[in-house]
C-alpha positions in Angstrom: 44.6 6.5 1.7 46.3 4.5 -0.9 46.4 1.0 -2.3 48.6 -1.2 -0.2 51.8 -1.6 -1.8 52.9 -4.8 -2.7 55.7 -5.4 -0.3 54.0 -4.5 2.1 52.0 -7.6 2.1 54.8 -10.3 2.3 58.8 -10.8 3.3 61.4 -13.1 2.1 64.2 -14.5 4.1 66.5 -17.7 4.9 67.1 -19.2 7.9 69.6 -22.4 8.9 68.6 -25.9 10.1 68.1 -24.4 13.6 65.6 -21.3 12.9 67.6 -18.6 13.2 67.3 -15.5 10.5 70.2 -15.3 8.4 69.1 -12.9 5.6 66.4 -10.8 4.6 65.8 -11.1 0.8 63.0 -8.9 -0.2 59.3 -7.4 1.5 58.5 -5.5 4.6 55.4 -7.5 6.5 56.5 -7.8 10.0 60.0 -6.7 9.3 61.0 -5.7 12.9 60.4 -8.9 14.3 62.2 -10.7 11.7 66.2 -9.5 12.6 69.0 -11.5 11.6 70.4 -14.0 14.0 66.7 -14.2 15.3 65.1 -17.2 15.9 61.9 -17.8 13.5 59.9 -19.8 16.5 59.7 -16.4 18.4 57.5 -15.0 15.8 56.6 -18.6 14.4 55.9 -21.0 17.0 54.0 -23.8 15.3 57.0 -24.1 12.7 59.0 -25.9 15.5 59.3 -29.4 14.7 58.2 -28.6 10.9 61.5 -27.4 10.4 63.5 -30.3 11.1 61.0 -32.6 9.5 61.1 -30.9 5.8 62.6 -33.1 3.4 65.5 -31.8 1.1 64.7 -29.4 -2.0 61.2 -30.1 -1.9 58.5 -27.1 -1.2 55.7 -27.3 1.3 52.8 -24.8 1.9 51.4 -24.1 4.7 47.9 -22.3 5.2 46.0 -20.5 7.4 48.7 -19.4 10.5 48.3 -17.1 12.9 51.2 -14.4 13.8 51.3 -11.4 16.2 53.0 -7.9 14.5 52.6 -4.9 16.6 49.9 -5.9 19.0 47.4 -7.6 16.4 46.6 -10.5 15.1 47.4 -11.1 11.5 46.9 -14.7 9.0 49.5 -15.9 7.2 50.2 -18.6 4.7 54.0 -20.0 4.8 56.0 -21.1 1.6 58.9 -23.4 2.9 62.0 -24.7 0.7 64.8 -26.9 2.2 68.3 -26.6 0.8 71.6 -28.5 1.8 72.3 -26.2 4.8 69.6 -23.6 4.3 66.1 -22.8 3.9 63.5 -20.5 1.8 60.8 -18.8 4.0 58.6 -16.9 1.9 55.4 -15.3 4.6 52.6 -13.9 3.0 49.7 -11.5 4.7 46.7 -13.4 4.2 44.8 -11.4 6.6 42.0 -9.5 4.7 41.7 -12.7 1.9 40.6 -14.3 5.0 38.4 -12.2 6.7 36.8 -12.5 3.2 36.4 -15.9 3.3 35.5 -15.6 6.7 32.2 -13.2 5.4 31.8 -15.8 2.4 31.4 -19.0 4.7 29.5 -17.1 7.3 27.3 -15.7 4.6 27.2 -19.4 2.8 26.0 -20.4 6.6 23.5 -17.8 7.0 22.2 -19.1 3.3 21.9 -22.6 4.4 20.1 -22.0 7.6 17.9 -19.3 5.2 17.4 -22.2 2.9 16.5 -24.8 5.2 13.5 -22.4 7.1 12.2 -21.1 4.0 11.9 -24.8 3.1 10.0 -25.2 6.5 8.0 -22.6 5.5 6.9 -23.2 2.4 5.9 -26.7 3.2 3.8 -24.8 5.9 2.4 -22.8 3.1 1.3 -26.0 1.3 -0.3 -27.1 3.9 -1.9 -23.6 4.1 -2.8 -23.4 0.6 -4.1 -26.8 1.1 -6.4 -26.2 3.7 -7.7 -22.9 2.2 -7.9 -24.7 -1.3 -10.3 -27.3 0.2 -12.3 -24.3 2.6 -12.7 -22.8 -0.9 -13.9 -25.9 -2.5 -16.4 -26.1 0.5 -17.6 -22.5 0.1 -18.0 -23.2 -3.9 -20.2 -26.5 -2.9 -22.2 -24.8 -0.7 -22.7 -21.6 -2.7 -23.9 -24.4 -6.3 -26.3 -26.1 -3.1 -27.8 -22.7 -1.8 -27.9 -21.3 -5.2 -30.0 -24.2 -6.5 -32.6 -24.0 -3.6 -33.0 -20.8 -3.2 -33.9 -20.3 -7.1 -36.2 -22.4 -7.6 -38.8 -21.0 -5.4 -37.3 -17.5 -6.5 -37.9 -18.8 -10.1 -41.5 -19.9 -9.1 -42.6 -16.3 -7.7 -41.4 -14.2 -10.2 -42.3 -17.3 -13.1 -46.4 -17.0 -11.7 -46.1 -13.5 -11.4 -45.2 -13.0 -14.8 -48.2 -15.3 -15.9 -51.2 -13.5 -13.7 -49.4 -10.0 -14.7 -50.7 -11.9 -18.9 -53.8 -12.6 -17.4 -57.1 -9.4 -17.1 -56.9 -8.3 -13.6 -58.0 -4.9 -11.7 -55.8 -1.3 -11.9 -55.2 -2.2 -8.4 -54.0 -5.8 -8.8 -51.9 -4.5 -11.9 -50.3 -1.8 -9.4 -49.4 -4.9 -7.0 -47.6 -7.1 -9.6 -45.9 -4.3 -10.9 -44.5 -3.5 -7.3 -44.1 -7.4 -6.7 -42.1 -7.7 -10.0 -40.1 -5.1 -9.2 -39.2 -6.1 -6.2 -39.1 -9.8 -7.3 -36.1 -9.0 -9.8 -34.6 -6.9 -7.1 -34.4 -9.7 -4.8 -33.2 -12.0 -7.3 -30.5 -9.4 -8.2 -29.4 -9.7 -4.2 -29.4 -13.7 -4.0 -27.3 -13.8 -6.8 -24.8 -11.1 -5.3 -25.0 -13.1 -2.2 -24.5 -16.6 -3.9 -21.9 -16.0 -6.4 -19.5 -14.5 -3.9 -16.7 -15.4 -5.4 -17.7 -14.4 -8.9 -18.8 -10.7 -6.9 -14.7 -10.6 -5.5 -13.5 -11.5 -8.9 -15.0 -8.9 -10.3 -16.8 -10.8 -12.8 -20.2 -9.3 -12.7 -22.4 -9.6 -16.1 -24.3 -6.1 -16.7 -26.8 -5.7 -19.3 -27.1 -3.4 -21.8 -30.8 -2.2 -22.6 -32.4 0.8 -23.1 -33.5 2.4 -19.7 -35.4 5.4 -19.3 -34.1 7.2 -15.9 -37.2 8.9 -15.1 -39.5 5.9 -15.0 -36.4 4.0 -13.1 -36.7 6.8 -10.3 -40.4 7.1 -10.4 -40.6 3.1 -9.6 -37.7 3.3 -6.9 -39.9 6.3 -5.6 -42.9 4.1 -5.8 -41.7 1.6 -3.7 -40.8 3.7 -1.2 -44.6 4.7 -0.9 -46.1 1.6 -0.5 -43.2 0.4 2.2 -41.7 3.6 3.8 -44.0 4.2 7.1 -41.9 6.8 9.0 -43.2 10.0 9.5 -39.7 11.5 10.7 -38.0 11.3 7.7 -39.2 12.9 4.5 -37.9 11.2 1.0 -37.6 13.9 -1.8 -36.8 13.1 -5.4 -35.8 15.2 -7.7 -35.1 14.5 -11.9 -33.7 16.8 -13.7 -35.7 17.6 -17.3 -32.3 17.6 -19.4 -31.8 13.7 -18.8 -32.0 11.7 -21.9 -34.8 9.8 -23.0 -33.1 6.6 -23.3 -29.7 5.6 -22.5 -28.3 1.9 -22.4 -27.8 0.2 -19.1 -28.7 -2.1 -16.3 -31.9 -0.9 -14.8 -32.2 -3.6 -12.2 -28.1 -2.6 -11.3 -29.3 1.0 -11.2 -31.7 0.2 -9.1 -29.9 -1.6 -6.8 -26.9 1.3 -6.6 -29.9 3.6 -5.8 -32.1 1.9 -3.3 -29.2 0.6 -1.5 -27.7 4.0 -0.9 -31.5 5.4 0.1 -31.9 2.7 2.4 -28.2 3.2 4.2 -29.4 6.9 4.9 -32.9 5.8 6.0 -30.5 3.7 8.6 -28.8 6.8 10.3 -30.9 9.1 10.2 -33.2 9.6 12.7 -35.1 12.4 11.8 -35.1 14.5 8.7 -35.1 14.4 5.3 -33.3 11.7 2.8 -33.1 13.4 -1.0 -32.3 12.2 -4.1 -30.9 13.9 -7.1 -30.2 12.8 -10.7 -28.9 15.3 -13.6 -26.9 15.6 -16.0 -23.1 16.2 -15.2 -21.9 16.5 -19.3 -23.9 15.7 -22.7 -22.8 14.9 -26.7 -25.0 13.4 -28.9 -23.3 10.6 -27.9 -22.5 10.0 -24.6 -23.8 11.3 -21.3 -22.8 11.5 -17.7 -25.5 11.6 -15.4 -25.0 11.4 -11.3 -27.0 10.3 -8.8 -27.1 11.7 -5.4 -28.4 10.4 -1.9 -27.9 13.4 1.0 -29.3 12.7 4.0 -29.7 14.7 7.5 -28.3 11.9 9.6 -25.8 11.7 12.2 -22.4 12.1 9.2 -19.4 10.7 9.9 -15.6 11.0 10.2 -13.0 11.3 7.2 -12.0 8.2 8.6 -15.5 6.4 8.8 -16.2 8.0 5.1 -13.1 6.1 4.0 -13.9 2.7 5.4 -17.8 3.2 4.4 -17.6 1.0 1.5 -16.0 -2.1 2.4 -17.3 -5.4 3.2 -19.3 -6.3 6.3 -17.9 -2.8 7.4 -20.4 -1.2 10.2 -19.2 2.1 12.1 -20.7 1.6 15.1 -20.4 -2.3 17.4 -24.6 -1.6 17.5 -24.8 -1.0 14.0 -25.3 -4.4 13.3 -27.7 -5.2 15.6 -30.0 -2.1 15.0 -29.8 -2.1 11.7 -30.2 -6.1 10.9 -27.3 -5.8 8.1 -23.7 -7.4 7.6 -22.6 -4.1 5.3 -22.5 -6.2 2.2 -24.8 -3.8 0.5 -22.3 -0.5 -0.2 -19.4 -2.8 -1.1 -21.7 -4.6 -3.4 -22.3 -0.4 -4.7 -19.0 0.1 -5.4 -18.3 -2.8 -7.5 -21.0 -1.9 -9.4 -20.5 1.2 -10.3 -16.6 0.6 -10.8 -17.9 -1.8 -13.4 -20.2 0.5 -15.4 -16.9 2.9 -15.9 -18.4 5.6 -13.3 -17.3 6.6 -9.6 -18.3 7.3 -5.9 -17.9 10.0 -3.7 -18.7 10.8 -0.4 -19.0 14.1 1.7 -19.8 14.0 5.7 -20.3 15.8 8.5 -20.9 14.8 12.0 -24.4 15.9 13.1 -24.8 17.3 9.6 -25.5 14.3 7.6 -23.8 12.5 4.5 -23.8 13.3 0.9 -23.2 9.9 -1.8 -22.5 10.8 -5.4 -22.7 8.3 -7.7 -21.3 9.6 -11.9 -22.2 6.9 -14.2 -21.4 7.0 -18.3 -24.1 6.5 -20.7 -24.1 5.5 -24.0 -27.3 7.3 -25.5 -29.9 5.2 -27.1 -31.7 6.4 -30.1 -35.3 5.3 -31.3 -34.6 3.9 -34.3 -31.9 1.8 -33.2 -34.8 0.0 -30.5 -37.1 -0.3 -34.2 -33.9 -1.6 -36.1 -33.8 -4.6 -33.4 -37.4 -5.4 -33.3 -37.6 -5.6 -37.3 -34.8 -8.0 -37.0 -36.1 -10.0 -34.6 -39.3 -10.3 -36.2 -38.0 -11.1 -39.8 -35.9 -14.1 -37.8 -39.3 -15.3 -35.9 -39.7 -18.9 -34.9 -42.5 -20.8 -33.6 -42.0 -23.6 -31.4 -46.0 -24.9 -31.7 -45.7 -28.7 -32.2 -42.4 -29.3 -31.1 -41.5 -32.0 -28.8 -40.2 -30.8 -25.5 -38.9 -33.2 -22.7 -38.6 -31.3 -19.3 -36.9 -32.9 -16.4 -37.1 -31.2 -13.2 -37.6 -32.4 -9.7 -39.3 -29.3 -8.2 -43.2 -29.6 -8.7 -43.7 -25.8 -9.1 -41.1 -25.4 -11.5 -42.6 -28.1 -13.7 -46.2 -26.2 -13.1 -44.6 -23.0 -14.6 -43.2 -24.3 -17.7 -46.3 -26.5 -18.5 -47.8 -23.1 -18.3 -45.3 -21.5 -20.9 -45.2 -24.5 -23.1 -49.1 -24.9 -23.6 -49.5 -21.4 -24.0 -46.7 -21.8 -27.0 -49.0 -25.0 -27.9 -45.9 -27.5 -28.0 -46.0 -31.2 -27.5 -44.4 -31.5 -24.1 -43.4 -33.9 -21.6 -42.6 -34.0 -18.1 -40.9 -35.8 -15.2 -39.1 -35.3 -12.2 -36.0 -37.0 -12.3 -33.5 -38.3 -14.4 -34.1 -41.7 -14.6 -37.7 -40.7 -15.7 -36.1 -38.8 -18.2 -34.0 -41.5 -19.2 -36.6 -43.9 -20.0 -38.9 -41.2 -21.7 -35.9 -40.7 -24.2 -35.6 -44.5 -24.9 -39.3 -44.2 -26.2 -39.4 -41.1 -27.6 -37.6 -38.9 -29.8 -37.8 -35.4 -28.8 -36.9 -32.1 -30.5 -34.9 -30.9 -27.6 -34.8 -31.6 -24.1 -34.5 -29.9 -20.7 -32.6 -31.0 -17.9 -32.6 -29.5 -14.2 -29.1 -30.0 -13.1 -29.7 -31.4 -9.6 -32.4 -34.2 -9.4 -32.2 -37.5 -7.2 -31.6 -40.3 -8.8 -29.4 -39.4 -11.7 -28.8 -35.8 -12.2 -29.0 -33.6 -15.2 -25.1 -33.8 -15.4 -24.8 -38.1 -15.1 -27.5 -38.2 -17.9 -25.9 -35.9 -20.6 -22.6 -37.9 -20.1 -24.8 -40.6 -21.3 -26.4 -39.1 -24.5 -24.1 -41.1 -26.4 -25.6 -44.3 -25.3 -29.2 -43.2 -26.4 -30.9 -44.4 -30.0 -30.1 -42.9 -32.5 -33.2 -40.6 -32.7 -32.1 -39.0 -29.2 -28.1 -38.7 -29.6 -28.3 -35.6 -31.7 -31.3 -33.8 -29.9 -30.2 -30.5 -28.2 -29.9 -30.7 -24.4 -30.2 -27.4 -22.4 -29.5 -27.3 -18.7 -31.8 -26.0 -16.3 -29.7 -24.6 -13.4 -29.4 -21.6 -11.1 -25.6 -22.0 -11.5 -25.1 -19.5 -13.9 -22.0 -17.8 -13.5 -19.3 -17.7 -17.0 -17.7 -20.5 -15.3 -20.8 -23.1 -14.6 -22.4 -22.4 -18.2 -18.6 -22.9 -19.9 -18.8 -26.3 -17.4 -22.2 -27.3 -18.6 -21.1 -26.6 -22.4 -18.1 -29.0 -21.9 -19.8 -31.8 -20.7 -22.2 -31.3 -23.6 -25.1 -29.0 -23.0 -26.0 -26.9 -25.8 -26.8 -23.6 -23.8 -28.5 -22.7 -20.0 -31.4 -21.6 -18.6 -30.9 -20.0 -15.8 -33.1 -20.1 -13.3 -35.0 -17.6 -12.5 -36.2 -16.9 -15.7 -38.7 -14.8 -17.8 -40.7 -16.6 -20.6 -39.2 -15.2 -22.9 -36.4 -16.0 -22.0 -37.4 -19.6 -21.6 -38.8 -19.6 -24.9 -36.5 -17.4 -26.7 -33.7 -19.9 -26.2 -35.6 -23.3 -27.2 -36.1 -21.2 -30.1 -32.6 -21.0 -30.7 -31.7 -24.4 -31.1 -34.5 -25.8 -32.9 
């Protein structure tokens, strides 16, 4: 079908004083009902009394008529022009202009009705946004609270382990600390997993890179298992392959975790059997090597569909799950992210009735010898003693003080302590210290209201280093504590080495 032709869309004629058609001019729209000698109101109703009323040889328009032509319904727009005995109709076929216009204001409606609930919305959304805002606020308040209190005591068992682990003791005794440390830095890897949530979700987690020797790391999981695993239904096999490097560079305590948490999820569902665990060497350079680590277990398996939900948070396959097994299914969630972040993956292959299969492929960078030598000579050409210096401590947890009074007179310092910050305030009015630690929540005046007033301190005090004692230490608390002035953080727990090795730094 064509394009419309012009004429088509319009028709020309004059008509007398009285309406009637005199002479068609020019077009074809509605032709046949516009004969000579016709009257115009037959076709054109609403023109009667407009007729009369035009004034002479002037033009008027008129928009947005209605005519019926051939059983429909058509708009039209009129253009009028009054001689001495005569007049000028020129009827145009406005029909699909205005059905466009029609679409255009119906669509400008539907915009502003659109307009006006998305702005109902997103003021909902504000709200919304609001009230999660402030739930997250909340959360973050009550992660810095829990995270304080339940580091200190942390900080207090593994910080007197680590001194009666320096002191002579019995093979025996030595065997327990060993299993106590272990499971001390385990625990300590959990809480903070469990406290820095949101740091966990943003995928921030902090991995170190030390040498690790796999075959000790396996022969301590293994260990553990022997002092704690009491049931006789279920055999635990380990197996090391002889090809695995002697050292590569990683997080023990992380591989540990991956490991033990995926042993204890098969221990969990499986009744009766055996629960093995593999490690080899998937590929090798001098470089570089992939090793994998692999939990099969002779438990009850589960669906491709349960295998594909099997890592997520609090997921549990079974409604009894969680009340059998005493878990919320943090622990494989917490698996995955960990091993996503050391550049490897995770598998799983599982049967029903046949048990589950978990491989875990991690890179390695592989550590040489030397390279462990080359660090040590450093550090020992760089040595520091703190012997002598002055050391205020300000910490209102009694054990926490006990440990580093233990640290600080073994390293023969000058120390003082007290256990608040108003103590510590007055102790720096009389005293000028070679650097000074500060607990971050104390009664009183906290470890964060006192370094905001370092500058108000004499002049012996206002340039010592401060260093905050915290068990806040995610990137975003220590960049906090930097800001308001703190040199650097301890976090809590901590070695003492650690401990020391940082004082060290800043004096």
């Amino acid at each position: 079908m064509g394009p419309t032709k012009i004429e088509n869309l319009y028709i020309e004629f004059l008509i007398d004083l009285e309406g009637k058609v005199l002479e068609i001019i020019s077009g074809k729209f509605a032709i046949n009902d516009f004969s000579v000698g016709e009257s115009i109101y037959e076709v054109c109703p609403f023109l009667i009394g407009t007729i009369e009323a035009l004034p002479l040889k002037k033009s008027l328009l008129i928009e947005g008529m209605f005519i019926n032509y051939e059983d429909k319904e058509y708009n039209v727009d009129l253009d009028l022009y009054r001689n001495d005995t005569e007049i000028n109709v020129l009827l145009h076929d406005r029909t699909n202009v205005y059905k466009f216009v029609n679409y255009l204001n119906q669509g400008r409606n539907d915009l502003y009705f659109l307009k006006r609930e998305l702005a109902s919305k997103n003021k909902e959304l504000v709200k919304l946004r609001q009230i999660a805002d402030q739930a997250n606020e909340q959360k973050s308040r009550f992660l810095a609270m829990m995270s304080h209190e339940v580091r200190n005591p942390l900080n207090v068992i593994l910080g007197y382990t680590e001194l009666i682990n320096k002191e002579e003791t019995s093979l025996m005794v030595q065997e327990y600390l060993k299993y106590l440390t272990i499971s001390g830095r385990n625990l300590k890897v959990i809480v903070d997993d469990i406290l820095d949530l949101s740091r966990v979700e943003a995928g921030k987690l902090q991995l170190a890179k030390d040498p690790v020797h796999i075959p000790d790391l396996i022969e301590q999981i293994e260990n553990n298992y022997k002092s704690s695993h009491n049931d006789l239904d279920i055999k635990l096999v380990f197996e090391v392959s002889d090809d695995i490097p002697e050292f590569v560079l990683g997080d023990d305590v992380r591989l540990i975790q991956i490991v033990t948490n995926l042993i204890n999820n098969s221990i969990k569902f499986t009744p009766r059997g055996s629960v093995t665990t593999v490690v080899k060497v998937n590929s090798y350079n001098k470089k570089e090597a992939t090793i994998s680590f692999s939990v099969k277990d002779t438990g009850r398996g589960m669906t491709e569909e349960q295998a594909s939900k099997m890592f997520e948070e609090y997921q549990q396959n079974r409604l009894s799950d969680n009340r059998l097994h005493k878990g919320v299914g943090l622990g494989l969630s917490i698996v995955k992210r960990l091993v996503q972040e050391m550049g490897g993956k995770i598998t799983v292959d599982s049967f029903v009735n046949y048990g589950t299969t978990v491989i875990v492929e991690i890179p390695f960078i592989i550590h040489k010898e030397n390279d462990e030598d080359d660090i040590e000579n450093s550090e020992n050409s760089g040595y520091k003693s703190i012997e002598g210096k002055k050391v205020l401590v300000a910490d209102d947890n009694f054990l926490n003080l006990t440990i580093v009074s233990h640290i600080l007179t073994k390293e023969k310092t000058d120390f003082t302590l007290v256990k608040d910050g108003v103590e510590a305030l007055n102790a720096l009015e009389k005293t000028k210290f070679d650097i000074v630690l500060l607990d971050i929540n104390m009664p009183n005046l906290t470890g964060e209201e006192l370094i905001k007033r370092k500058k108000e301190l004499n002049q012996d005090n206002s340039k010592t280093p401060f260093l905050a004692l915290t068990g806040n230490n995610s990137k975003d608390d220590i960049e906090g504590y930097k800001n308001i002035g703190f040199e650097d953080v301890i976090p809590k727990p901590f070695t003492a080495v650690q401990f020391v090795e940082t004082i060290k730094k800043y004096l």
